[in-house]
C-alpha positions in Angstrom: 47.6 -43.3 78.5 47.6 -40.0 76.2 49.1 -36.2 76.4 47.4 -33.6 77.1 46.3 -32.7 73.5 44.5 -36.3 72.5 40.9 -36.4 72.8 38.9 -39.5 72.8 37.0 -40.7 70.1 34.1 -41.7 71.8 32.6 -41.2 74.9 31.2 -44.1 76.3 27.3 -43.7 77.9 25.3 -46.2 79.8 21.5 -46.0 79.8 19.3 -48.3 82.3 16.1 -49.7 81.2 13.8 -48.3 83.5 10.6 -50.6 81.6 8.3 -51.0 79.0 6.4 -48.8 76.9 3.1 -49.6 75.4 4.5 -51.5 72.9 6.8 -53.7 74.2 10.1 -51.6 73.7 12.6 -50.9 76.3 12.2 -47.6 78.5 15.9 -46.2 78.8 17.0 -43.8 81.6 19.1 -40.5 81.1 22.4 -41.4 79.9 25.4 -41.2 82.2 28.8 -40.7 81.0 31.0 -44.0 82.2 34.1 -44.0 80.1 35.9 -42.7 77.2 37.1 -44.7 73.6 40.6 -43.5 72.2 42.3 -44.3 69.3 44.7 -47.0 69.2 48.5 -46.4 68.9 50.2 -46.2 65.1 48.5 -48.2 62.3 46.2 -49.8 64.1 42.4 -49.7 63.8 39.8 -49.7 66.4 39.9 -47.8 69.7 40.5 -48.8 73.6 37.5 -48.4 75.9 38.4 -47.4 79.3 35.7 -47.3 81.8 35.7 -44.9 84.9 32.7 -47.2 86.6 31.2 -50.3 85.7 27.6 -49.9 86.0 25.8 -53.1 88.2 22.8 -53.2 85.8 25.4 -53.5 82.7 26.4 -56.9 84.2 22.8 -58.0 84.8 22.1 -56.9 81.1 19.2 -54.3 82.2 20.9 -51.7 80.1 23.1 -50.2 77.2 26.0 -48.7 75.9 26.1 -45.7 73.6 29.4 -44.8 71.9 29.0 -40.4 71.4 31.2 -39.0 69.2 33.6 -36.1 71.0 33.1 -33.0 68.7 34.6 -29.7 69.6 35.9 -28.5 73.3 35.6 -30.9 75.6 34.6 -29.1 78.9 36.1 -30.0 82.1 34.2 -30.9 85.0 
């Protein structure tokens, strides 16, 4: 998909929503890291999202995606 020297754009994060709070909003759980957005190929705008897992409570909409910016080093794990 990219060379070695591409970074994403975004790293893609899901969040659970473990309940309610006092009033009424959504609880979330510690984000995990699912996927990665990168840039799109030439001229074009907008990015791919390629997901590593496909969290089961994303499907049953008890949960949410955040798009984090990639700044500096990425580390590898």
């Amino acid at each position: 998909m990219t060379t070695a020297n591409e970074k994403p754009l975004y790293r893609v994060t899901f969040s659970r929503i473990t309940g309610k709070d006092d009033k009424g909003q959504d609880v979330l759980a510690r984000p995990k890291e699912i996927g990665a957005a990168w840039a799109r190929k030439g001229d074009k705008k907008g990015a791919v999202i390629a997901l590593d897992i496909i969290p089961t409570d994303l499907v049953s909409r008890n949960g949410v995606l955040f798009l984090v910016p990639v700044d500096g080093e990425r580390s590898e794990a």
